[in-house]
C-alpha positions in Angstrom: -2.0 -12.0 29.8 1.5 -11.0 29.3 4.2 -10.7 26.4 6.4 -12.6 28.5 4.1 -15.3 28.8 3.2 -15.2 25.0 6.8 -15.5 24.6 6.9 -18.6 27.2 4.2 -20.2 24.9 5.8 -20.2 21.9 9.4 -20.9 23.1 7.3 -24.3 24.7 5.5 -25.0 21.7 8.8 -24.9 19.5 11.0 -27.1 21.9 8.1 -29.9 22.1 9.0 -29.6 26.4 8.9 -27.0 29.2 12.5 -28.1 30.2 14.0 -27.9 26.8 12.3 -24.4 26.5 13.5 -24.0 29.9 17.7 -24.7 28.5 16.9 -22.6 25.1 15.6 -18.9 26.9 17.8 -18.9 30.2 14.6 -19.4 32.3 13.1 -21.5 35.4 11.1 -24.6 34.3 8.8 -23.7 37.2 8.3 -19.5 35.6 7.2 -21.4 32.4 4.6 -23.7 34.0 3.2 -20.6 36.0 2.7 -18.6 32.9 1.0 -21.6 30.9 -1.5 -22.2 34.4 -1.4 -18.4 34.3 -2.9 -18.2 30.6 -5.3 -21.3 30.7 -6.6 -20.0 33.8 -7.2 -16.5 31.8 -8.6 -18.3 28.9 -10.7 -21.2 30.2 -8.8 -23.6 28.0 -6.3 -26.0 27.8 -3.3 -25.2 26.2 -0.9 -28.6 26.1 -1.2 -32.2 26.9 1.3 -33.9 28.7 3.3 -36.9 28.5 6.4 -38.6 29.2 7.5 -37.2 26.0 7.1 -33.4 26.3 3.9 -31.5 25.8 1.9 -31.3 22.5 -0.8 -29.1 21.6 -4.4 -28.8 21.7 -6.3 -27.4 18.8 -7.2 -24.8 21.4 -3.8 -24.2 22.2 -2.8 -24.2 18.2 -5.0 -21.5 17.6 -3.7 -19.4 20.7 -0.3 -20.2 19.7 -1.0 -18.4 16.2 -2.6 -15.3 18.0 0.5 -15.1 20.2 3.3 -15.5 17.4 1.0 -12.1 15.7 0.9 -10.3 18.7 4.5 -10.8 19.7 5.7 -10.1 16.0 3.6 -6.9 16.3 5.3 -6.3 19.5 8.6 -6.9 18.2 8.2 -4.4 15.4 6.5 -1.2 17.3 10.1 -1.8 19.8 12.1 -1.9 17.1 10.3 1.0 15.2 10.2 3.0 18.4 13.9 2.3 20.1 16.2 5.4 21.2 18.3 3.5 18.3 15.6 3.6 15.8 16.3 5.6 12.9 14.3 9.4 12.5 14.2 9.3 8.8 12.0 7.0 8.0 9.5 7.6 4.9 6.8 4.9 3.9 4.6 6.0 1.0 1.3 4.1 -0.5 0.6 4.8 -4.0 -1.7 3.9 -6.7 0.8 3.2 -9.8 1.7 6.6 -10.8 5.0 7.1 -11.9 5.5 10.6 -10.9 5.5 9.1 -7.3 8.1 6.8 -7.2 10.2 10.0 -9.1 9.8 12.2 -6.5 10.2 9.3 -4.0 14.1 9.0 -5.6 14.8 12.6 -5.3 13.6 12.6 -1.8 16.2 9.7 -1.0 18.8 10.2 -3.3 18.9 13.9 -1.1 18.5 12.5 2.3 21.6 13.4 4.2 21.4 10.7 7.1 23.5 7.7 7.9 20.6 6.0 8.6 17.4 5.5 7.0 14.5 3.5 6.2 12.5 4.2 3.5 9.5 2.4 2.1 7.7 2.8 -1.7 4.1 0.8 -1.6 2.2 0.9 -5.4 -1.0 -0.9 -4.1 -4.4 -1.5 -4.6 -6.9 1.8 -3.5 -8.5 -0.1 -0.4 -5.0 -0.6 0.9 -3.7 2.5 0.3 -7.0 4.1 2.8 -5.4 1.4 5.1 -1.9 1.9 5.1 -2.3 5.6 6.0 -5.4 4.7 8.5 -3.0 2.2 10.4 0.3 4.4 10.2 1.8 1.7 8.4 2.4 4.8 5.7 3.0 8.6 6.4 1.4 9.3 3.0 -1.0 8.1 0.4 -1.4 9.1 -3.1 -4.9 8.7 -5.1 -7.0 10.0 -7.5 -11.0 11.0 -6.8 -13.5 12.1 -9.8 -17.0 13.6 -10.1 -17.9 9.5 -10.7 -16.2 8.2 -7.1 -15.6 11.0 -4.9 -18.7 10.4 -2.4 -17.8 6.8 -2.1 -14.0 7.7 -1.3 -14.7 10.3 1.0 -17.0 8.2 3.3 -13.9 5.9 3.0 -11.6 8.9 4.3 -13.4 10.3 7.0 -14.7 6.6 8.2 -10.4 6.0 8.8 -10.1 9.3 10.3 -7.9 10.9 7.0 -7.7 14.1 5.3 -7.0 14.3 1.2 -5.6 17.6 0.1 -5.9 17.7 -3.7 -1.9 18.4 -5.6 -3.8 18.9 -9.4 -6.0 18.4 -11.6 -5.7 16.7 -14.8 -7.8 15.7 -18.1 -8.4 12.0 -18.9 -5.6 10.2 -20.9 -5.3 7.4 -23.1 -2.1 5.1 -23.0 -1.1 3.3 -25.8 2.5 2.2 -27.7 3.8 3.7 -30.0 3.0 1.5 -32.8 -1.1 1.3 -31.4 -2.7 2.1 -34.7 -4.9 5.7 -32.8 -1.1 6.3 -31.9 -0.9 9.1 -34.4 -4.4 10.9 -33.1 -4.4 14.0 -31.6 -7.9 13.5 -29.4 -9.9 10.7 -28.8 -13.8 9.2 -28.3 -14.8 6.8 -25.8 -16.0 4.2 -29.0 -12.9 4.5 -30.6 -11.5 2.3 -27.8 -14.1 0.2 -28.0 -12.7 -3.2 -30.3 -9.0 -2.7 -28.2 -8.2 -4.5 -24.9 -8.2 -2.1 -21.9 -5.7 -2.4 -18.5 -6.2 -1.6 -15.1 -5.0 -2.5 -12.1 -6.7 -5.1 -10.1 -8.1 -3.8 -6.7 -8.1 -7.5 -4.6 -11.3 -7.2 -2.4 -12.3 -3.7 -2.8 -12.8 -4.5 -6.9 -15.5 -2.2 -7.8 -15.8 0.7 -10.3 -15.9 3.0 -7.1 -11.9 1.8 -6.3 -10.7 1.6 -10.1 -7.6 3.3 -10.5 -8.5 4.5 -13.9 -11.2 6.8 -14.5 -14.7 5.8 -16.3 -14.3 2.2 -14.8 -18.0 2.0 -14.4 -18.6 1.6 -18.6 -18.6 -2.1 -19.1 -16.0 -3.2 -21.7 -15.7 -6.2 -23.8 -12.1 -7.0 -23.3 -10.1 -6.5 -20.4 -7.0 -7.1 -18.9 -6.0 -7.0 -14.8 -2.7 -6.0 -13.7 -1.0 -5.7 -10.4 2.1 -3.8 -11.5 3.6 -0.8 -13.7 6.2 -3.4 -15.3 4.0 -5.6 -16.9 1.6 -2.1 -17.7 4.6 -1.2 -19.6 5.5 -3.9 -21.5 1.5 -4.5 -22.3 1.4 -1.2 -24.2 4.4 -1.1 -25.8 4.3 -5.0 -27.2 -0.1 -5.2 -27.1 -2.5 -3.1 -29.1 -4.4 -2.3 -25.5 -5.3 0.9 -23.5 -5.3 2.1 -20.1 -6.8 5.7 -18.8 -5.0 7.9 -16.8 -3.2 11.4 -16.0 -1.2 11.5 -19.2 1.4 12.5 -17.0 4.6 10.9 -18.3 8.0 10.7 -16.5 11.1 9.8 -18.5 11.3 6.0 -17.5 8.0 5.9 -19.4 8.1 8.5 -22.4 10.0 5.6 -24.2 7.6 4.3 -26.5 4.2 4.9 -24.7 2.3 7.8 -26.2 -0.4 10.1 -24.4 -3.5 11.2 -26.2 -6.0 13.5 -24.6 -9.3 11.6 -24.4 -12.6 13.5 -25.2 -14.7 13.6 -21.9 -15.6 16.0 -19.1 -14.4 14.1 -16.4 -11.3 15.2 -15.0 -8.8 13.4 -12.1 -7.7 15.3 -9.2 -4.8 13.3 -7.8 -4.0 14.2 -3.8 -2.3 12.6 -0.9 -3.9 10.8 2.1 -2.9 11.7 5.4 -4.1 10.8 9.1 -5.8 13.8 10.9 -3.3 12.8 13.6 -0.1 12.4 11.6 2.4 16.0 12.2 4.4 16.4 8.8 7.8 16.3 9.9 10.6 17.5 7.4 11.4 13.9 5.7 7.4 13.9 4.8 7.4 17.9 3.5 10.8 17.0 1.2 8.2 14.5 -0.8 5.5 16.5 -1.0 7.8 19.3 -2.1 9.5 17.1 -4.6 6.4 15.4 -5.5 5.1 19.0 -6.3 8.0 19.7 -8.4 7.7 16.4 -10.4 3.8 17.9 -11.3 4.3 21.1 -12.1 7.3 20.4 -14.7 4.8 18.2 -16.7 2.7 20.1 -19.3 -0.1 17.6 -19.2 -1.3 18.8 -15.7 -4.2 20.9 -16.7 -4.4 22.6 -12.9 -1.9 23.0 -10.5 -3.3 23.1 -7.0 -0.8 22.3 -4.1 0.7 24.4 -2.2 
């Protein structure tokens, strides 16, 4: 099997004939038959059914059409990623939905010097975070681990070959608006939470305490609300009387009506970055981390500083 016969399959499949496909790539009717004899004789199937008409195909051939229109997409991209005309700065980042990254992730563009670049913010879900960095789809990652989830995610590191290198340490904060009646409070208790609605951020397939972006995910609440996005986060705590658990760091997009209150508990985050045992930190990469450093250490709530 070949890409060029992959791409002889699908330019077939989309002009209903061999000879039409033939007219619409440039290419010998007879190179096209070969490569479908070629990959039927590979595969043991049939790929098309003939007829006066053109060629249609089998289900066989549908689903091999689907695997080939993947692979050649995938093919496309690593060319294109890879070309002597590719771009060098390139910067693709998976986050959970910490503000503090996208800040440093602005910095680090609005100073990039080159003509060219191609930069890429991801806030997702934990599980694909660990992905993104295990695949090289992102350079970096950006997470949180606790004394309550740190065995689970660290099999979940080392199983995709990744490295987490802690950037601080911080106590357990409680999110509300301005107007949330414990607004005023100075410290809180677990139970005082208890009768208000608490947010956190959906985690698709991987949705267990273990992957929870917020801390203490494993004590069962009665009333809860799933997000997928810092927008509607927002707007949820400054317009619902709700909660969500976090850093307490708060960068200036969100110190507009959102309050942080220190919550009383001994658990404590450490937020770090994911990266692939494999993956050199070139000097695009080291600008985030820097900035993203820089971004922590001018916030008071961070409790311990610990990049480098």
């Amino acid at each position: 099997m070949t890409l060029q016969q992959l791409r002889y399959l699908i330019a077939i499949a989309e002009a209903g004939s061999i000879s039409a496909a033939a007219n619409n790539i440039y290419a010998s009717q007879s190179n096209l038959s070969i490569a479908i004899k070629e990959l039927e004789s590979e595969f043991g199937l049939t790929i098309f059914t003939r007829s006066n008409r053109g060629v249609t195909l089998t289900n066989e051939g549908t689903e091999l059409l689907a695997y080939a229109r993947q692979v050649i997409e995938q093919a496309d991209m690593l060319e294109t990623h890879f070309s002597s005309e590719a771009t060098d700065a390139r910067l693709a980042v998976s986050t959970q939905h910490y503000a503090f990254c996208v800040r440093a992730f602005i910095q680090t563009a609005d100073a990039c010097t080159s003509e060219e670049y191609d930069f890429i913010m991801r806030e997702a879900a934990t599980g694909e975070i660990i992905d993104d960095v295990r695949t090289f789809r992102s350079d970096i990652g950006i997470l949180y681990v606790d004394k309550n989830n740190s065995r689970v995610l660290q099999k979940a590191f080392d199983d995709a070959n990744l490295v987490f290198r802690p950037l601080f340490e911080a106590p357990v904060n409680v999110f509300v608006g301005e107007h949330h009646p414990l607004a005023t409070r100075k410290k809180l208790e677990l139970e005082e939470l208890e009768k208000y609605p608490r947010y956190s951020f959906e985690q698709g397939t991987t949705n267990s305490f273990f992957f929870s972006e917020e801390p203490l995910g494993q004590i069962p609440h009665k009333k809860n609300i799933r997000i997928s996005d810092r927008a509607t986060l927002t707007s949820l705590l400054t317009d619902f009387n709700g909660y969500t658990l976090s850093t307490g760091i708060l960068t200036p997009e969100m110190q507009n009506g959102i309050i942080s209150i220190p919550l009383d508990t001994d658990v404590t985050m450490t937020v770090g970055y994911l990266i692939h045992k494999e993956r050199k930190l070139n000097e695009l990469l080291g600008a985030y981390i820097e900035n993203l450093c820089d971004v922590i250490q001018s916030n008071p709530s961070v409790a311990t500083y610990l990049g480098e």
